[in-house]
C-alpha positions in Angstrom: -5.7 137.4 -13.3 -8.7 138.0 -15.4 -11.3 139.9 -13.6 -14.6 138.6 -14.9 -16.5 142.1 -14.9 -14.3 142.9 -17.9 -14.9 142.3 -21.8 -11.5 141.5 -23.3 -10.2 142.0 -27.1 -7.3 139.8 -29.3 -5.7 143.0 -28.9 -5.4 142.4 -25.2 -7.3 145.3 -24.4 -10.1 145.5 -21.9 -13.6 147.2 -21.0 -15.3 147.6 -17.9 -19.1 148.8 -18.8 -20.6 151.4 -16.0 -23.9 152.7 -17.7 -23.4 154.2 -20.9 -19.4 154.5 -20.3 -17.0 152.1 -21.2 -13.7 152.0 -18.8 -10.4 150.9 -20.7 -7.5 149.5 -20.3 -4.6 146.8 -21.4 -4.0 143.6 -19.6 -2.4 141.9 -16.9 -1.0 140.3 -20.1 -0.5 142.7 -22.2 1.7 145.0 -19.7 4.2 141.7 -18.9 4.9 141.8 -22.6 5.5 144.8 -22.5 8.2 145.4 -19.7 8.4 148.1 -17.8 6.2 150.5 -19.1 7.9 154.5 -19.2 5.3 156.7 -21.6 1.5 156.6 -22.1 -0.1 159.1 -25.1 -3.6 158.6 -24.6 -6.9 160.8 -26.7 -8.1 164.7 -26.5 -11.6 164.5 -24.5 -14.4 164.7 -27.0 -12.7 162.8 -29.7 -14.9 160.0 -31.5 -13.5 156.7 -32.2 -14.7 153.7 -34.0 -14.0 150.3 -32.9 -10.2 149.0 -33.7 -9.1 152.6 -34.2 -5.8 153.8 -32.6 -6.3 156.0 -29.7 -2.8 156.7 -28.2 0.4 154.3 -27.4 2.4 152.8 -24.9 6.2 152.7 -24.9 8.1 150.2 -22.7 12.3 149.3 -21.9 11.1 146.9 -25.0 8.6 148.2 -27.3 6.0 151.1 -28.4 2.5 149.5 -29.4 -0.4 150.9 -30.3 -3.8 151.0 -28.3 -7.1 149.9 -30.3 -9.7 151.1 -28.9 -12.6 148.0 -28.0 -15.6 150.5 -28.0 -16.9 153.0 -30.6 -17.9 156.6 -28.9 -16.7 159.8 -27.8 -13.5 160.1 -25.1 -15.0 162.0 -22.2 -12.2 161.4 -20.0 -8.3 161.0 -20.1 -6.1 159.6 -17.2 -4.1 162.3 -17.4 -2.5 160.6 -14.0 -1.4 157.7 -15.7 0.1 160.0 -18.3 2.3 161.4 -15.3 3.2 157.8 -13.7 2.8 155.7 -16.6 4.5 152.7 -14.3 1.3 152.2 -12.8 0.2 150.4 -16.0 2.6 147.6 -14.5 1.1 146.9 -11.0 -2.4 147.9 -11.1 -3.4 147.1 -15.0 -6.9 146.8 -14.3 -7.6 149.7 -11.6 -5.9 152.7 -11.0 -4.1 152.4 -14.6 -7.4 152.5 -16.7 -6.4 154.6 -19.7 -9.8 156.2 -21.3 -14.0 156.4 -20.7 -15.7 156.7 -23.3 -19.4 157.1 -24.2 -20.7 154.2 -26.2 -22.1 154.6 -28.8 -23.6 151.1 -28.7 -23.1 149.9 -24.9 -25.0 146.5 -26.5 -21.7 145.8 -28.1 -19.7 145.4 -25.1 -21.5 142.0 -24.8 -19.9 141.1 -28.0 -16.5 141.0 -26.5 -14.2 137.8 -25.2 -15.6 137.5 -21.5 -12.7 136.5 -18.6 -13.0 132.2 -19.7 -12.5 133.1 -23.7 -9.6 135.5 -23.0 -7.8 133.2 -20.9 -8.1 130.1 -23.5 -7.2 133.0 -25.9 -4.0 133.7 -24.2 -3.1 130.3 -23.5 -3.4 129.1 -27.2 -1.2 132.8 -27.9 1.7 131.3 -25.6 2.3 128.0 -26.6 
């Protein structure tokens, strides 16, 4: 449920590290809370963000929450596909519906992040 290539944050956000790129996305988790998901704003390309900052949001049948980015860098890609078929988000959260790459700034900091063990104890202590 958690793949353990990933780095995960309390946000229940995750990263997948490819050279200097981080991949994101939101959890398996994070989507079932959500509900169906129906509309994805995600960043402009070349837009810098620092670690916890806002970089689009995601509006379910239940909710709009924010997206926190786990990474600081510059966006140098968009899934603008997602943005068309947002409901992807809900059966394929950790493939097809990754949401934004960015260029690390610091790719050292991934390491820093909950791995796959400490995210699942996370959100098992989160549901009880």
């Amino acid at each position: 449920m958690y793949p353990d290539d990933l780095r995960y944050t309390k946000d229940h956000e995750w990263v997948r590290l490819k050279g200097d790129r981080g991949i994101v996305g939101i959890t398996h988790y994070a989507q079932k809370q959500l509900g169906d998901v129906v509309y994805l704003e995600l960043p402009e390309v070349g837009r810098t963000l620092k670690v916890q900052e806002t970089f689009g949001t995601v509006e379910s049948v239940k909710a709009v929450s924010e997206l926190f980015s786990p990474v600081a860098g510059e966006v140098v890609e968009a899934n603008t596909a997602l943005v068309q078929g947002p409901e992807k988000i809900n059966t394929d959260p950790y493939g097809d519906a990754w949401m934004i790459a960015v260029k690390l700034a610091d790719p050292a900091a991934v390491a820093r992040l909950m791995d796959a063990a400490a995210y699942k104890a996370f959100v098992d202590s989160e549901s009880k």
